[in-house]
N, C-alpha and C positions, 0 to 999 in steps of 0.2 A: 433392510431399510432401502427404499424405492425412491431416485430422482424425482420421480412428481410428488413425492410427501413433502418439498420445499418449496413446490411453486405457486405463486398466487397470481394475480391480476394485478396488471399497474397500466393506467394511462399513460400515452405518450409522453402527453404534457404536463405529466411530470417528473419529465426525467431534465435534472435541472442542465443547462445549455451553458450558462454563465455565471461564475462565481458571484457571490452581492458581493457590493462596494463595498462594504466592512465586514473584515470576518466573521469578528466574532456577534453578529445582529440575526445570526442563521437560527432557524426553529431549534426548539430542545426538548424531546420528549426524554423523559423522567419515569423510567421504571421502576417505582421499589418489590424487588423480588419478594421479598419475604411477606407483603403485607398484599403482593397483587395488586398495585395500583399505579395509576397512572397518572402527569403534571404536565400540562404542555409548556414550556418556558421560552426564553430567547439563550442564547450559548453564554451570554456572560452572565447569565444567574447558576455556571456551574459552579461556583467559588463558593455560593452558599453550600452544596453540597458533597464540599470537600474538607476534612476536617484538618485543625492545626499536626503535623506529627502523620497524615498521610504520605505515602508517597507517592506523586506522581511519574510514571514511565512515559517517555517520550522517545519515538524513532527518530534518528538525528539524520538520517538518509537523506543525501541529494540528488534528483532527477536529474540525469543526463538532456540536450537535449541531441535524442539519442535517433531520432528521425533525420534519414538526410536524402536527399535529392537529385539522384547524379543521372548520367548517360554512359550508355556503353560506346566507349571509344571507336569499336569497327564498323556499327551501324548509329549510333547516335539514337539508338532504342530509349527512351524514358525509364529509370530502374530505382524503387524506392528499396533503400535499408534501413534497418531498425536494428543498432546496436543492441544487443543482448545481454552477454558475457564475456567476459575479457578472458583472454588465456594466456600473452603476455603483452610487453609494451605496443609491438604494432597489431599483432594479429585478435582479433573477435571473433564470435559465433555471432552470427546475424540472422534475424528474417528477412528475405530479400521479393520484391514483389517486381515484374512475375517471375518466378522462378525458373521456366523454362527458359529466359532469356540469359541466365546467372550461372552457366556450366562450368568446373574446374579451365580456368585458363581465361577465363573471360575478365576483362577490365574495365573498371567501370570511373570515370571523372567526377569529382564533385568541385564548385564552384569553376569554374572553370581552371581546372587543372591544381588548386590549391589542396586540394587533397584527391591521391590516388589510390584502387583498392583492388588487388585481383581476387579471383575465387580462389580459393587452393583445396579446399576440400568440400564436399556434401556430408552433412553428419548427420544424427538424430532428428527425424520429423522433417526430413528434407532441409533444416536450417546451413544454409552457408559458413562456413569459415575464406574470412577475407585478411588479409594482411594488405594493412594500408602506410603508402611512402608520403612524405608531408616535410614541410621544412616549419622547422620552430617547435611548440608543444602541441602534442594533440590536444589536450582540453582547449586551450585558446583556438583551437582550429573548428572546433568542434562547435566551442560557443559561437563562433563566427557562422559556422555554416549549416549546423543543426537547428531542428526546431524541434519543440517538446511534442513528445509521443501519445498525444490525449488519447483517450479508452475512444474505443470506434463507436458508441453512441454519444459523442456527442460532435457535433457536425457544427458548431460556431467556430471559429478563428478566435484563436487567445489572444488578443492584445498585447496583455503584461506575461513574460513567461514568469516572472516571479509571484504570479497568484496562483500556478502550480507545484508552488514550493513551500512547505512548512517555514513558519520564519524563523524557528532553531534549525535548519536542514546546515547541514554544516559535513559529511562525509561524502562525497561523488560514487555515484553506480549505479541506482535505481533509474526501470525503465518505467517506474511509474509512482505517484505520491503516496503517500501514506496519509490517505483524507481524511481519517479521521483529526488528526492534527491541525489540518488546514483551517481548523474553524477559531482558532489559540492568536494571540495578536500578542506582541512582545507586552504592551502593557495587563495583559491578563495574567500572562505569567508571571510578573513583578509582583501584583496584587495577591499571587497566589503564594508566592513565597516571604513577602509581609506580612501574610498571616500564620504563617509557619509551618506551610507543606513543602515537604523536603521533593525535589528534580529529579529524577537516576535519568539518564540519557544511555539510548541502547543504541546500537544499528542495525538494520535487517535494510538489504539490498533488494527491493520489491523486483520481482521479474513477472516476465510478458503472461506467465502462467496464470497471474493475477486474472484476465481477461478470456482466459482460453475458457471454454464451456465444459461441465463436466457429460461426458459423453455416453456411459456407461447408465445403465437402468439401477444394477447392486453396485450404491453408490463405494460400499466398500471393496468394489475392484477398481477403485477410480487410483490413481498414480499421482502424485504430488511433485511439481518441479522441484528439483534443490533452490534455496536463496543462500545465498553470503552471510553470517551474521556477524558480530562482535559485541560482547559485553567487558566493559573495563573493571577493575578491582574497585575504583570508585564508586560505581555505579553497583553492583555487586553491594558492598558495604551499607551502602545507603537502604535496598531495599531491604537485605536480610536484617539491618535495625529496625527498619520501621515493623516490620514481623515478630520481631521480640517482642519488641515494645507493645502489642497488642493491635497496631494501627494497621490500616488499609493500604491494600499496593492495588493503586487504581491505574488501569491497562490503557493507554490512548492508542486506540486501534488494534485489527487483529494480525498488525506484524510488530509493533511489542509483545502483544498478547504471543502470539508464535514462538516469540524467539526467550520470551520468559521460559513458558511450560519444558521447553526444548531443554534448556539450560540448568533448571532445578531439578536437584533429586529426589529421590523419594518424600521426605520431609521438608520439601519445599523452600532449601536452602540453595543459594542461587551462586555461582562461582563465576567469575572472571576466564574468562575463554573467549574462541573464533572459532570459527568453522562452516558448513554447511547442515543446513535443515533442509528437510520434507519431510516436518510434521504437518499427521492430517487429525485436525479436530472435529468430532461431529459427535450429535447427541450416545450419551454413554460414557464420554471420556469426563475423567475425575480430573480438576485443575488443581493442582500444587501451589501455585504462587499469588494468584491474582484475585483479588473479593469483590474487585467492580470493572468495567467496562466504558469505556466510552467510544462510539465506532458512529458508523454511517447508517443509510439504510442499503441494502446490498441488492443484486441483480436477485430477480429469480431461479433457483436450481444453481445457486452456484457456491464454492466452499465457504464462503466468507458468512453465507447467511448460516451457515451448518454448524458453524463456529459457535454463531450466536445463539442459534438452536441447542447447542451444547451445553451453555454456560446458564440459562435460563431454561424452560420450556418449550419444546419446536411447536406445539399447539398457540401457548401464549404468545409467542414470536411473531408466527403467521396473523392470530387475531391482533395484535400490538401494529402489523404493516397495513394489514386492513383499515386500520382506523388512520393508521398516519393521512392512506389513501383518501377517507371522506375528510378531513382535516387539511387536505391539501399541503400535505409535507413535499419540498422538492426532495428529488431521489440521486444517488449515486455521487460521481466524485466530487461536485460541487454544490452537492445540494446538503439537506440538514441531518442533526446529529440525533442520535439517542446516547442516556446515560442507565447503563443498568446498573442500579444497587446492593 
């Protein structure tokens, strides 16, 4: 299976730049797999097509804002990091730009001295490890002097950082959102649970690999980053009822979707655990847990669409973006949704 069997054609302009003013008003394309057809909608007519006794999966991850902006102390060089991974209370793996300026021993000031960070090691893929000294809590330090880590196509200035953030994001760690989510408004999920579709909240800690390109032609020697995940007993519970019970465990995004497949066994019973993942899904793989979908439209050539290629048809997938395209669907983190059925 060949890198270019995923890629298609996308206009510029329509790679969306800016969230809309209301989440949940984003386009909604409507897949019914079984019957091959297609529904253009707006995101809050997902409720019609979710039944009482579903359950819906949500990533409860919170974006860091994990971009920060400092100078190196001896020459006053300009040095951008991009928090990663944490390894413990002070020290991180970073991407640090430019790197040649970031050698073990080098120090770098952020705010004016409110937070400090040296190199102390180079690890995997050249990423920095940095142990940073601060007085008070890092996260307060962080929200103070971080700015969210948008995907490098899109080149506007965020205004709100909280329109980068799911509005159940409720665990700290991810260096990126889980967009499928983002299109959800607290009052859509009240309405969904008044009508009697049961919540499981999962967490998967998006990393930078999300954006990394896959580089390899045999996409099957391509190498998957580990992510953080956690799934609770509660959550856990909830899905494997609504499975007995005959009903739908609908995926909001493919790092539910990830961190489900991860986590069920053979028979598609789903356990309460933590750990890390790199699972890689692409067409051929059989899913254990999940019967619908709800995601984004993804980059071209890259694992997210491969995912969805998986779960439906990578023919139908590609014709399905092609039409988003004369449809004028916006694209990527901030742009509009599909639902496959």
């Amino acid at each position: 299976m060949h890198l270019s069997d995923f890629n298609y054609d996308l206009p510029e302009r329509l790679i969306a730049q800016d969230p809309l003013l209301k989440r949940s008003d984003s386009k909604l394309m409507v897949i019914d797999r079984k019957n091959d057809t297609i529904q253009h909608k707006v995101f809050s007519d997902i409720i019609d097509y979710i039944n009482p006794g579903d359950c819906l999966v949500i990533n409860d991850t919170k974006v860091m804002p994990a971009r920060l902006m400092g100078v190196k102390e001896d020459t006053g060089a300009a040095i951008e990091v991009l928090l990663l991974k944490r390894h413990d209370d002070k020290t991180w793996e970073t991407l640090v730009k430019p790197g040649k300026k970031a050698r073990p021993g080098a120090v770098i000031s952020f705010g004016d001295g409110k937070l400090i960070g040296e190199v102390i090691d180079v690890v995997d893929e050249g990423n920095r490890l940095i142990r940073f000294s601060y007085e008070g809590i890092f996260e307060e330090v962080l929200d103070e002097l971080g700015q969210m880590p948008l995907p490098p196509y899109i080149t506007h200035r965020l205004e709100d950082k909280n329109r980068y953030q799911t509005v159940y994001a409720k665990h700290t760690g991810s260096a990126a959102a889980p967009t499928a989510g983002l299109h959800f408004t607290q009052e859509l999920l009240d309405s969904l649970e008044e009508k009697g579709v049961r919540i499981a909240r999962v967490t998967l800690h998006v990393g930078l690999g999300t954006f990394r390109p896959v580089k390899v032609d045999d996409i099957l020697e391509h190498h998957m980053h580990s992510e953080f995940y956690m799934i609770d007993e509660a959550a856990a519970q909830t899905i494997n009822a609504a499975k007995r019970a005959g009903k739908r465990v609908i995926s909001v995004g493919t790092t539910s979707t990830r961190t489900l497949e991860t986590v069920a066994d053979e028979n598609g019973v789903v356990r309460a655990c933590s750990g890390w993942t790199d699972i890689f899904i692409y067409p051929g793989y059989r899913f254990k847990v999940i019967d619908s979908l709800i995601t984004n439209f993804h980059l071209p050539e890259s694992t997210l669409l491969m995912l969805v290629s998986a779960f439906y048809d990578r023919e139908k997938v590609l014709d399905a973006y092609k039409l988003a395209v004369e449809e004028e669907y916006r694209f990527f983190s901030f742009g509009d949704a599909m639902m496959l059925l």
